[in-house]
mmCIF file of the N, C-alpha and C atoms, coordinates in Angstrom:
data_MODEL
# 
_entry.id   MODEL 
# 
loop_
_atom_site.group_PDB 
_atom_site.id 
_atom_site.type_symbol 
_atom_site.label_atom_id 
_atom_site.label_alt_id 
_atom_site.label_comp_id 
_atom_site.label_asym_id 
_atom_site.label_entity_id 
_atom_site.label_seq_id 
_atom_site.pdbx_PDB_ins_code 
_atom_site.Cartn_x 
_atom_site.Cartn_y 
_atom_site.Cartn_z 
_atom_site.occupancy 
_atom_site.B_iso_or_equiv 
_atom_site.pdbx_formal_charge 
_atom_site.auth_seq_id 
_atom_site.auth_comp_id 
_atom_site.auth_asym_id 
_atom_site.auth_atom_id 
_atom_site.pdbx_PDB_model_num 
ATOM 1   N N  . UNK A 1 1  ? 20.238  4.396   24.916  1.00 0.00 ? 1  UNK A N  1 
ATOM 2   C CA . UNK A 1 1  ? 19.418  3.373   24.293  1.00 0.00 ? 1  UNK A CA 1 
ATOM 3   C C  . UNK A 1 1  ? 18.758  3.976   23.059  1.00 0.00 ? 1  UNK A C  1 
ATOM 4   N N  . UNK A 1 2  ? 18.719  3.274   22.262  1.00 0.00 ? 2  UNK A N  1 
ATOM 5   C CA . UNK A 1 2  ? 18.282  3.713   20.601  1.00 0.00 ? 2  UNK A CA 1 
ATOM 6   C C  . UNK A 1 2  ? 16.578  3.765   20.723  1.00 0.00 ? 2  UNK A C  1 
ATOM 7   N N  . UNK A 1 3  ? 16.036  4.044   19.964  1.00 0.00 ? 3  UNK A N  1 
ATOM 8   C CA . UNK A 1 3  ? 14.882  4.041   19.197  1.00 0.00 ? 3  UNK A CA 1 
ATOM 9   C C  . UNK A 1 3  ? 14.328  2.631   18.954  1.00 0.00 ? 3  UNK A C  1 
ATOM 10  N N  . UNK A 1 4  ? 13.220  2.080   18.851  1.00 0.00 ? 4  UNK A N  1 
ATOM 11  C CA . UNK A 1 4  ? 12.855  0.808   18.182  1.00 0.00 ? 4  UNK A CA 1 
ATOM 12  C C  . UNK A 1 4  ? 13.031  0.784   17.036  1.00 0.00 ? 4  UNK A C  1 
ATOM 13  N N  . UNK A 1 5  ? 12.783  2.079   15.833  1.00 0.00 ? 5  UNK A N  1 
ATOM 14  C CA . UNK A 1 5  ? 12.549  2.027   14.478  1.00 0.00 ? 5  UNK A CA 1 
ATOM 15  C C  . UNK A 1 5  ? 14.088  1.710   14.244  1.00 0.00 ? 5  UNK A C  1 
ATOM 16  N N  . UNK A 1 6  ? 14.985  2.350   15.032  1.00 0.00 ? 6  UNK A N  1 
ATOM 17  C CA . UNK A 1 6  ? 16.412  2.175   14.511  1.00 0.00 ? 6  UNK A CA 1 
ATOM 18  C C  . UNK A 1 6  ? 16.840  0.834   14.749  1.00 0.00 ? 6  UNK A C  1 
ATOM 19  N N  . UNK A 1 7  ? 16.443  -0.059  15.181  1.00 0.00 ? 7  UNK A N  1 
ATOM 20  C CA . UNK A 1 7  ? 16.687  -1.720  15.802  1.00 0.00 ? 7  UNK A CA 1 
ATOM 21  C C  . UNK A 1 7  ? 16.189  -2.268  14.373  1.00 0.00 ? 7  UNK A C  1 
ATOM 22  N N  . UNK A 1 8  ? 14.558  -1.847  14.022  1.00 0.00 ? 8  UNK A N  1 
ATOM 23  C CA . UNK A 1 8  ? 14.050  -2.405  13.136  1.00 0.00 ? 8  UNK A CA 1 
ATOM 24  C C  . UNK A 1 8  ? 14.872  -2.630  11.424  1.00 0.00 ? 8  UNK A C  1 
ATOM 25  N N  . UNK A 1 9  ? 15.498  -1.034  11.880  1.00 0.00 ? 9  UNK A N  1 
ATOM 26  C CA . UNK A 1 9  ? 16.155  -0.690  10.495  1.00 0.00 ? 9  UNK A CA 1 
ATOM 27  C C  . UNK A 1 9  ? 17.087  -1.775  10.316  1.00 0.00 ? 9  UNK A C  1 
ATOM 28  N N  . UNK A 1 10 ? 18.179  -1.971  11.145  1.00 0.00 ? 10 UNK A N  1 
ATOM 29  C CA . UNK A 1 10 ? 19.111  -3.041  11.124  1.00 0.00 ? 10 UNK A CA 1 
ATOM 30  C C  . UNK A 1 10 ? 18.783  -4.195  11.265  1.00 0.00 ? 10 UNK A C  1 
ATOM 31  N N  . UNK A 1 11 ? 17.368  -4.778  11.859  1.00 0.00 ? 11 UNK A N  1 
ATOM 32  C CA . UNK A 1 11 ? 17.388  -6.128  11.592  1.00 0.00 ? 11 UNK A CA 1 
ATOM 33  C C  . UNK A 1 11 ? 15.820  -6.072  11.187  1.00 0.00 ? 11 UNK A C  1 
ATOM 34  N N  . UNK A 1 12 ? 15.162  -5.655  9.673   1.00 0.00 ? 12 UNK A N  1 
ATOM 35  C CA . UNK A 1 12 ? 14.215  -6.025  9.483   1.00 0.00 ? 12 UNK A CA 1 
ATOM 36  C C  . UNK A 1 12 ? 13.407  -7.200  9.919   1.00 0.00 ? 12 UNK A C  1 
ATOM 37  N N  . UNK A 1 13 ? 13.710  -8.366  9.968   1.00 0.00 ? 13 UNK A N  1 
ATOM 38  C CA . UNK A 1 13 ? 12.915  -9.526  10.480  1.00 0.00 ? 13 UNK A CA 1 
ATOM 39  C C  . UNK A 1 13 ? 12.607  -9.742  11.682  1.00 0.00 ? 13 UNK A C  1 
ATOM 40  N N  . UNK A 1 14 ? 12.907  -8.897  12.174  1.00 0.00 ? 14 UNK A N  1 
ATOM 41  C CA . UNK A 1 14 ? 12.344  -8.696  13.662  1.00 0.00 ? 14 UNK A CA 1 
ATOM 42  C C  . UNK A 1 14 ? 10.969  -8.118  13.697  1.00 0.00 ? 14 UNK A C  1 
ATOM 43  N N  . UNK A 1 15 ? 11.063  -7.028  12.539  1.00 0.00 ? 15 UNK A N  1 
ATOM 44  C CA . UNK A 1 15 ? 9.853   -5.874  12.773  1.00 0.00 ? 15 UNK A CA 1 
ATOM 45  C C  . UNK A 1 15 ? 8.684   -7.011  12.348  1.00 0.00 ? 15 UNK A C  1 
ATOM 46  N N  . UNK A 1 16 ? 7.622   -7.012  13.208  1.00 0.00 ? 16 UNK A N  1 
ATOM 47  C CA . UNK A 1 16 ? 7.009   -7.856  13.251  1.00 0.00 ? 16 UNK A CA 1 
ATOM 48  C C  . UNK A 1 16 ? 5.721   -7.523  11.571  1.00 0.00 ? 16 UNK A C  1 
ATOM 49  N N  . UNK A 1 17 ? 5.536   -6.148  11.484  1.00 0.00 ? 17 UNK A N  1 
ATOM 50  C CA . UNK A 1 17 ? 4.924   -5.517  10.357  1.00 0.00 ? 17 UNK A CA 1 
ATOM 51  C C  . UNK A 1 17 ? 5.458   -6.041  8.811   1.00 0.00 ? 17 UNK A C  1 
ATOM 52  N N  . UNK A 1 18 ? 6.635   -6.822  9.192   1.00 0.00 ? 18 UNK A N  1 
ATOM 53  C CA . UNK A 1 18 ? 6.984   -7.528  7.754   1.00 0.00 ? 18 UNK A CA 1 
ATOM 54  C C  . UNK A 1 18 ? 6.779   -8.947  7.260   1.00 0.00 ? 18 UNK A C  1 
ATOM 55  N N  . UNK A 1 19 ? 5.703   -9.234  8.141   1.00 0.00 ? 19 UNK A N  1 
ATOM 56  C CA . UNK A 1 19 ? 5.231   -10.782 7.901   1.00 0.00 ? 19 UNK A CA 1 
ATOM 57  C C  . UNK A 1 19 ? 3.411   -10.471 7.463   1.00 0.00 ? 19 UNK A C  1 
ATOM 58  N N  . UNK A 1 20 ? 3.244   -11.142 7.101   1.00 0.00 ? 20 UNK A N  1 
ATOM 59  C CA . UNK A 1 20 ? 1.799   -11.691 5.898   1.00 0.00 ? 20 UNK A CA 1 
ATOM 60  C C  . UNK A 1 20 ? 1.481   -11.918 6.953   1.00 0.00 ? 20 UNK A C  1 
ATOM 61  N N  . UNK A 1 21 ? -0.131  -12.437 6.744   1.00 0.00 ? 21 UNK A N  1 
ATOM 62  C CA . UNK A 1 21 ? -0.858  -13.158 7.744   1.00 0.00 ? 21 UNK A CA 1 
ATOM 63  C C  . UNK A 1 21 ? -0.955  -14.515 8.025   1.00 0.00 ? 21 UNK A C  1 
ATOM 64  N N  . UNK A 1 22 ? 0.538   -15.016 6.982   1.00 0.00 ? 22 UNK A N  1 
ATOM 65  C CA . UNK A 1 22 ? 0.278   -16.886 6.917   1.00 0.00 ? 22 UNK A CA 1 
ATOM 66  C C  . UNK A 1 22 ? 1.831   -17.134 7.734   1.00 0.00 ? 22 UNK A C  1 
ATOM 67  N N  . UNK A 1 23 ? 2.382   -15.445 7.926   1.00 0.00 ? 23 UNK A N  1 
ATOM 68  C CA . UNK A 1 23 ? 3.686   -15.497 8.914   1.00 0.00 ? 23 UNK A CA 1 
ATOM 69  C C  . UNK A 1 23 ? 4.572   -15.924 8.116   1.00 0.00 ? 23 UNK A C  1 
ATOM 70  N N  . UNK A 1 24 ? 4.617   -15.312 6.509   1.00 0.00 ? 24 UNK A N  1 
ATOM 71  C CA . UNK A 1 24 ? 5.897   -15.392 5.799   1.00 0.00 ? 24 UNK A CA 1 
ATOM 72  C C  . UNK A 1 24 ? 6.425   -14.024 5.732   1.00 0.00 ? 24 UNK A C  1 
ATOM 73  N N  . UNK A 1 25 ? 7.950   -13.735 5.633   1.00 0.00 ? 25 UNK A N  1 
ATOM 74  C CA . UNK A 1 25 ? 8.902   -13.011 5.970   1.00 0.00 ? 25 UNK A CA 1 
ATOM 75  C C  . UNK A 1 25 ? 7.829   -12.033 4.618   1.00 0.00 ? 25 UNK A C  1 
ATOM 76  N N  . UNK A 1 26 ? 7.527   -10.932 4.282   1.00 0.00 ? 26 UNK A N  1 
ATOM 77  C CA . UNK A 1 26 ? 7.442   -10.115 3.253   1.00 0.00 ? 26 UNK A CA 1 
ATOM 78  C C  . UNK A 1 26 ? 7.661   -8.592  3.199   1.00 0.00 ? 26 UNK A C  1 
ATOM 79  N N  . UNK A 1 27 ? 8.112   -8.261  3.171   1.00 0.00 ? 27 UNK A N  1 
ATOM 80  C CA . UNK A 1 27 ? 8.922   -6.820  3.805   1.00 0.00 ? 27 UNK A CA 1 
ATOM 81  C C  . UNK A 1 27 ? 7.806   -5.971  2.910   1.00 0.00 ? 27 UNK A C  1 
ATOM 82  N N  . UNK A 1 28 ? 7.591   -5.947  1.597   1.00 0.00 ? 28 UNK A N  1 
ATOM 83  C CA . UNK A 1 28 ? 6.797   -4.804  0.799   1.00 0.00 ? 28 UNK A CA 1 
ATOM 84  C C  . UNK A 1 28 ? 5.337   -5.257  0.861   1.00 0.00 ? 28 UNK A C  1 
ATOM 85  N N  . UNK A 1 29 ? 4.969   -6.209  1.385   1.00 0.00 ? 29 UNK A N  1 
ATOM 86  C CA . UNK A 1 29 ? 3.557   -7.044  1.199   1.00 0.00 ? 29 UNK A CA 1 
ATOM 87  C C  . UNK A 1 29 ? 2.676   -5.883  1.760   1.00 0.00 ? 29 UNK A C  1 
ATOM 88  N N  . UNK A 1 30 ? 2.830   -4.761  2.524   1.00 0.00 ? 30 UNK A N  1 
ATOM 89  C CA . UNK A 1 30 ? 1.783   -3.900  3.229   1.00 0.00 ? 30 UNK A CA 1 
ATOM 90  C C  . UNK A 1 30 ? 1.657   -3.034  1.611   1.00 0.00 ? 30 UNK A C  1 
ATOM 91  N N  . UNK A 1 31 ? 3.083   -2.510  1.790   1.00 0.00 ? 31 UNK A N  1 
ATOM 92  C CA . UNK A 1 31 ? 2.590   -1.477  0.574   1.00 0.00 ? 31 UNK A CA 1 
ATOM 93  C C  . UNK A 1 31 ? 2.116   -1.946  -0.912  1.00 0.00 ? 31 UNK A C  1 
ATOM 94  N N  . UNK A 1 32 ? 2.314   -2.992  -1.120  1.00 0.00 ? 32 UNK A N  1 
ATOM 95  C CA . UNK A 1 32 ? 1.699   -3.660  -2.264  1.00 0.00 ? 32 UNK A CA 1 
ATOM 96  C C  . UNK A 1 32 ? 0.363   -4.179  -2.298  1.00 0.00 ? 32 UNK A C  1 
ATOM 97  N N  . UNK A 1 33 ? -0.272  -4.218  -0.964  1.00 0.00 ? 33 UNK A N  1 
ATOM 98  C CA . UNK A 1 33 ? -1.581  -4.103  -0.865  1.00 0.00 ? 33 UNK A CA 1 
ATOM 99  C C  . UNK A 1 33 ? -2.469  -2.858  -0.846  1.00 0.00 ? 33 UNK A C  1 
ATOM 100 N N  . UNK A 1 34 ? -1.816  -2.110  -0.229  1.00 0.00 ? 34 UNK A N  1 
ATOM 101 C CA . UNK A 1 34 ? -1.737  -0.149  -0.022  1.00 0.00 ? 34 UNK A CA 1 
ATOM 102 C C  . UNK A 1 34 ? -2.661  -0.647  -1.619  1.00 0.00 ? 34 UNK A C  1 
ATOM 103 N N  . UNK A 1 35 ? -1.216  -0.404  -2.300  1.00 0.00 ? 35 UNK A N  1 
ATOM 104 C CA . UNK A 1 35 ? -1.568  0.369   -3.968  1.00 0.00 ? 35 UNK A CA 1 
ATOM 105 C C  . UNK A 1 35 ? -2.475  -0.643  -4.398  1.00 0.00 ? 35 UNK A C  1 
ATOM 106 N N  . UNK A 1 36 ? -2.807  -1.973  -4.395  1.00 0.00 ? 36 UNK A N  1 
ATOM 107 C CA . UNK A 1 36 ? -4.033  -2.367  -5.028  1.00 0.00 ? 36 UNK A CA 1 
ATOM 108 C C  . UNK A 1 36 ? -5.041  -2.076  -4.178  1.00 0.00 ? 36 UNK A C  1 
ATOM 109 N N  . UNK A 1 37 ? -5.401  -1.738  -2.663  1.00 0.00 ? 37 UNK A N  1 
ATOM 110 C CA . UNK A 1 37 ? -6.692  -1.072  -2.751  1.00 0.00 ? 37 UNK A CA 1 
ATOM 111 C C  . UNK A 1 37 ? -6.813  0.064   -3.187  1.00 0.00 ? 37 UNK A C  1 
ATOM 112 N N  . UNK A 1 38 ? -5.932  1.327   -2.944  1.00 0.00 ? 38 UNK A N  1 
ATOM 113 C CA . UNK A 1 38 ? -5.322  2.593   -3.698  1.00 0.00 ? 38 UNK A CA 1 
ATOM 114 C C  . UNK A 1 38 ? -5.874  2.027   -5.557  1.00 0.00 ? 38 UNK A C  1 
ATOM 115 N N  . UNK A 1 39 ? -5.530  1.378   -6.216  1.00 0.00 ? 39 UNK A N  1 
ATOM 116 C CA . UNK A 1 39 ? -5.651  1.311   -7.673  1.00 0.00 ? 39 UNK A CA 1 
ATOM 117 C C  . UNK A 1 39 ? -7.305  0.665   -7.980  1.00 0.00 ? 39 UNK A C  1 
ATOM 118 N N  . UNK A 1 40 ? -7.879  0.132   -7.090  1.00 0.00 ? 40 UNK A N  1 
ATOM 119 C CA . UNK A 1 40 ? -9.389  -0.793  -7.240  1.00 0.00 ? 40 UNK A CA 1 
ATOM 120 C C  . UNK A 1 40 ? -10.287 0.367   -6.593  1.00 0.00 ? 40 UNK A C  1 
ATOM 121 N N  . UNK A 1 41 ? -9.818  1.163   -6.043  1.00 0.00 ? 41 UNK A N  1 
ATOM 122 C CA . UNK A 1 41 ? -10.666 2.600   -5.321  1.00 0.00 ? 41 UNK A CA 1 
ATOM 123 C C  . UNK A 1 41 ? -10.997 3.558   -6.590  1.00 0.00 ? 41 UNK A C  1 
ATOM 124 N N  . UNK A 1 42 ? -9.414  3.606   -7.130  1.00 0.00 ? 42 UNK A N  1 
ATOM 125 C CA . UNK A 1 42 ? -9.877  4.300   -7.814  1.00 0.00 ? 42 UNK A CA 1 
ATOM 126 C C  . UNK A 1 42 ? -10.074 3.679   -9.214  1.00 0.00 ? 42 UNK A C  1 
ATOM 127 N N  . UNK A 1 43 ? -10.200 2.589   -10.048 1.00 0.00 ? 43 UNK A N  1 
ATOM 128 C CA . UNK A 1 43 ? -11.052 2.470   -10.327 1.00 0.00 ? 43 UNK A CA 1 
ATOM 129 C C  . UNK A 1 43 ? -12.381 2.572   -10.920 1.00 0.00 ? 43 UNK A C  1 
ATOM 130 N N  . UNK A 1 44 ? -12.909 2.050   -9.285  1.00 0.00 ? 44 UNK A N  1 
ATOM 131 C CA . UNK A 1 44 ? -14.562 1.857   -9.152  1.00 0.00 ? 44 UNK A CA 1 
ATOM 132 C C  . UNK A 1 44 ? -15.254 3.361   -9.568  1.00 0.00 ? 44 UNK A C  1 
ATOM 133 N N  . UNK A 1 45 ? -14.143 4.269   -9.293  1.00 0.00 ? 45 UNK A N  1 
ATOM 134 C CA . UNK A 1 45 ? -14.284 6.012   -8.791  1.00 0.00 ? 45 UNK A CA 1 
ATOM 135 C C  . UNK A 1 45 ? -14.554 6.304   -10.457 1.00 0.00 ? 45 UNK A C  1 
ATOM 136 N N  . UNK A 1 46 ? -13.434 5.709   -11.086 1.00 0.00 ? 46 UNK A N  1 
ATOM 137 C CA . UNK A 1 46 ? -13.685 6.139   -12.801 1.00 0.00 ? 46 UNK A CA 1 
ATOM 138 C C  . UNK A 1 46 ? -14.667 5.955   -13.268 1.00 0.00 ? 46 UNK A C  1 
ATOM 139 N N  . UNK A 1 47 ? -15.562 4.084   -13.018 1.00 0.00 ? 47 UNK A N  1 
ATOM 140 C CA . UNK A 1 47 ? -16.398 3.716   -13.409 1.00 0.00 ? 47 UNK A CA 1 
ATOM 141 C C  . UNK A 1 47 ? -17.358 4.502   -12.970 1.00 0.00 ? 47 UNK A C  1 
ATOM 142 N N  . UNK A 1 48 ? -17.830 4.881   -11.725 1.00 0.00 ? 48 UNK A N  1 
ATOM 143 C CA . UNK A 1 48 ? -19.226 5.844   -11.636 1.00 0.00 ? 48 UNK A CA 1 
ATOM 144 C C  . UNK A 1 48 ? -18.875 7.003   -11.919 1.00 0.00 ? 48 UNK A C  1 
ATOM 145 N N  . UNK A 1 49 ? -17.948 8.005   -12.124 1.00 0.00 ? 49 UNK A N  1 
ATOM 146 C CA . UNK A 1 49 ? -18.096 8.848   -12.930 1.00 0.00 ? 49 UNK A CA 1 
ATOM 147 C C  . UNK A 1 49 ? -18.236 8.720   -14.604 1.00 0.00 ? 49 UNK A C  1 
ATOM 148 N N  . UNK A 1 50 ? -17.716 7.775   -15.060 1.00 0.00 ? 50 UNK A N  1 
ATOM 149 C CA . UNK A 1 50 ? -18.314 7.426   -16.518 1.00 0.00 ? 50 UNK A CA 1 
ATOM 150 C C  . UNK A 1 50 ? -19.437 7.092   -16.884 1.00 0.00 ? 50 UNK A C  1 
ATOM 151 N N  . UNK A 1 51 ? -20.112 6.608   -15.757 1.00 0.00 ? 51 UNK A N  1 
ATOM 152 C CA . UNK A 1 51 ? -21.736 6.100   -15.721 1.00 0.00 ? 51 UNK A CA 1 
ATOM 153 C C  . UNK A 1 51 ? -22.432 7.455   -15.553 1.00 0.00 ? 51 UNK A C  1 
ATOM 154 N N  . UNK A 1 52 ? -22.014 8.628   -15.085 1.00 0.00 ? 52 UNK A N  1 
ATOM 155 C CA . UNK A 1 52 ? -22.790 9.207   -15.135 1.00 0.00 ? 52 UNK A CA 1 
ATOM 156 C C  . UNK A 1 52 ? -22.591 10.944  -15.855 1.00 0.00 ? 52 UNK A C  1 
ATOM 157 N N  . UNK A 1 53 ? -21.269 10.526  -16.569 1.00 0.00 ? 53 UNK A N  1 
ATOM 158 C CA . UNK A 1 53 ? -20.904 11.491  -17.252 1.00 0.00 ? 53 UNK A CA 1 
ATOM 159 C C  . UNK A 1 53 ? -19.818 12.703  -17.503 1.00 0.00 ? 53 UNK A C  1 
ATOM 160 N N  . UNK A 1 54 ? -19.734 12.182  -16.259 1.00 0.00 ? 54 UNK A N  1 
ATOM 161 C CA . UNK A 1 54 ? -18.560 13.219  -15.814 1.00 0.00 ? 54 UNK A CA 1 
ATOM 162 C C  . UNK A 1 54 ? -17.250 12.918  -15.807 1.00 0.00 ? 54 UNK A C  1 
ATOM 163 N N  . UNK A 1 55 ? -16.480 13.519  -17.022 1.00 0.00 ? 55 UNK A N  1 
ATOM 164 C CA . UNK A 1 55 ? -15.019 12.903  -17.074 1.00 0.00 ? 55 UNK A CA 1 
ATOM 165 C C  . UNK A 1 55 ? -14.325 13.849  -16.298 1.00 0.00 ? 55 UNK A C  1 
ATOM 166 N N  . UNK A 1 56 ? -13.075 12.666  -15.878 1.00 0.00 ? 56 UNK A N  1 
ATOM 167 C CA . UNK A 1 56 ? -11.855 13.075  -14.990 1.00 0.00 ? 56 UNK A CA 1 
ATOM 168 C C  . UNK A 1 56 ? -11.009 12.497  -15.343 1.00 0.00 ? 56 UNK A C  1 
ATOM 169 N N  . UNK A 1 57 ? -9.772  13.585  -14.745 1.00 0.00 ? 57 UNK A N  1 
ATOM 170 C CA . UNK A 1 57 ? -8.566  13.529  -15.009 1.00 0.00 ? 57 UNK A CA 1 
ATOM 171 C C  . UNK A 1 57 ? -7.777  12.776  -14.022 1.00 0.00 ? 57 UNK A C  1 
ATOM 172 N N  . UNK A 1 58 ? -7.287  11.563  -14.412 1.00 0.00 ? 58 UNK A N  1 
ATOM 173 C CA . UNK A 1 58 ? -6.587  10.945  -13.274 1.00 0.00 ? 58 UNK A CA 1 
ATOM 174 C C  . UNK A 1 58 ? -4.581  12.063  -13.148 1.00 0.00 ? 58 UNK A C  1 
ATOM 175 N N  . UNK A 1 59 ? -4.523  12.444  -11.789 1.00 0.00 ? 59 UNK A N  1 
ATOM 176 C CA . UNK A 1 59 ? -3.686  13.143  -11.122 1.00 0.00 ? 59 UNK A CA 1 
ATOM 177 C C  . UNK A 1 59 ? -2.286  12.097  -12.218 1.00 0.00 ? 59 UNK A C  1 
ATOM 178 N N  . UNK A 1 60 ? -0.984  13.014  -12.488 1.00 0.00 ? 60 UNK A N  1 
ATOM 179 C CA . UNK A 1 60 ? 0.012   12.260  -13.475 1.00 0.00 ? 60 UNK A CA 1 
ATOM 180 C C  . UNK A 1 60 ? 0.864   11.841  -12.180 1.00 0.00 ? 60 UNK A C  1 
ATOM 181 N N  . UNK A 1 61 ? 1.535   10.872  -12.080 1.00 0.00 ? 61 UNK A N  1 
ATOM 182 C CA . UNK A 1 61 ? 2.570   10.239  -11.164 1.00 0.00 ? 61 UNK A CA 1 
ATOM 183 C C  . UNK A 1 61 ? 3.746   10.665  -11.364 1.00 0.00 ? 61 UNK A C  1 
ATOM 184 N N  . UNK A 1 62 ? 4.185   11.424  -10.666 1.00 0.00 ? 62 UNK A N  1 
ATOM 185 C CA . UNK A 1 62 ? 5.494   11.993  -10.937 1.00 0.00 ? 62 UNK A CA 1 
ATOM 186 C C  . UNK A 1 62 ? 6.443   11.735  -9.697  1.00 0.00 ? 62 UNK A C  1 
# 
């Protein structure tokens, strides 16, 4: 008997983690929320360090 993740792999719409909260099919909807709280974190993070003086270097995406 297989794994669950390996079931999931072959029939995404099963995995229940790929539906929204209005129960539409969205397969990337987690990680596309990830990166806008990830991108509004940081941010807020720039703004109070600019308020108070201290510049930073945002990390390069590679």
């Amino acid at each position: 008997m297989g794994e669950w993740s390996d079931y999931f792999e072959d029939f995404p719409e099963e995995n229940p983690a790929n539906y929204d909260e209005s129960g539409r099919y969205d397969p990337n909807g987690i990680q596309r929320q990830e990166r806008a709280k990830a991108d509004y974190a940081q941010q807020r993070l720039d703004e109070v360090l600019k308020q108070k003086g201290v510049f930073h270097r945002r990390p390069s995406k590679e």
